[in-house]
C-alpha positions in Angstrom: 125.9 142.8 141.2 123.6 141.6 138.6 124.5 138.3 136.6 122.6 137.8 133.4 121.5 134.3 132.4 122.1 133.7 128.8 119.9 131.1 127.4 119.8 129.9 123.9 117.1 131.4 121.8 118.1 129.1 118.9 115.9 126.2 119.5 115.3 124.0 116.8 112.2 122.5 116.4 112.0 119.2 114.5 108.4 118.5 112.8 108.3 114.6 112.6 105.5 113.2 109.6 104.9 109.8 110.0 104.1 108.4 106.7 101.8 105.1 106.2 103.3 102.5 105.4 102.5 101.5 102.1 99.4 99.1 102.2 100.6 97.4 98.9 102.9 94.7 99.2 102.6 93.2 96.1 105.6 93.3 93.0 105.0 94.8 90.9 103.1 97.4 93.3 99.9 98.4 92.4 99.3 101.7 90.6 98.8 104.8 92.9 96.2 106.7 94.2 97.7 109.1 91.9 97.9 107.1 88.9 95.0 107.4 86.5 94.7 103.7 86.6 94.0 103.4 90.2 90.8 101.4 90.0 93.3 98.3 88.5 95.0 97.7 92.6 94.0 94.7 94.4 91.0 94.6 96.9 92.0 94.5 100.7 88.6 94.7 102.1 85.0 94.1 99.8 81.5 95.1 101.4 79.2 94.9 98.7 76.0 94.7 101.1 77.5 98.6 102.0 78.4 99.6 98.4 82.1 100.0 99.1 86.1 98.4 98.8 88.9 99.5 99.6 92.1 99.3 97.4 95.2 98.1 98.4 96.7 101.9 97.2 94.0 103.5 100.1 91.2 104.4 97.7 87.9 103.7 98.6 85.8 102.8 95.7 82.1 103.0 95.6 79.5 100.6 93.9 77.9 103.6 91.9 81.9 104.5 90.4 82.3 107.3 92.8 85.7 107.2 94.6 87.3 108.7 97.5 91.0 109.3 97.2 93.7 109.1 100.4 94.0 112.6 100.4 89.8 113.3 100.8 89.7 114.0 96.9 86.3 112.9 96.1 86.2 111.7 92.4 82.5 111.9 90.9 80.6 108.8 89.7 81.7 107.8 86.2 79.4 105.3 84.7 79.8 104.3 81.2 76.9 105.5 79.1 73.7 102.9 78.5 73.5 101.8 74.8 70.6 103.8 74.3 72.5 107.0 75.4 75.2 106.5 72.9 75.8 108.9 70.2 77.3 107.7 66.5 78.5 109.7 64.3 76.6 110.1 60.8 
């Protein structure tokens, strides 16, 4: 006699993300790392000797305007333009 097991092929698999808390705590919260205003969050740690801070909303900001983003989106240095490398308009 031959007995068959039957074993459930239906497993369900469960993916769990764990999400950051948020490091802003403030009210009203600081803008997002999303936001286009993301420079404007609070400081949580200021190196200045290193060139870096980090804002509250995870984005590291550089001394020469450069940013790196939570997600390792790297935004490229945007210093405003000396006065002698303004153009007017005639």
């Amino acid at each position: 006699m031959t007995t068959t097991s039957s074993r459930s092929t239906d497993a369900t698999t469960t993916t769990s993300q764990r999400k950051n808390p948020p490091m802003c705590q403030h009210q009203p919260p600081c803008p997002t790392a999303e936001s286009a205003d993301r420079e404007a969050a609070s400081l949580v740690a200021h190196h200045p000797e290193q060139g870096w801070s980090l804002l509250c909303n995870g984005v590291l900001l550089f001394e020469d305007t450069g940013e790196l983003l939570p997600n390792g989106e790297i935004i490229a240095p945007h210093r405003p333009l000396g006065t002698s490398q303004v153009m007017t308009a005639a």
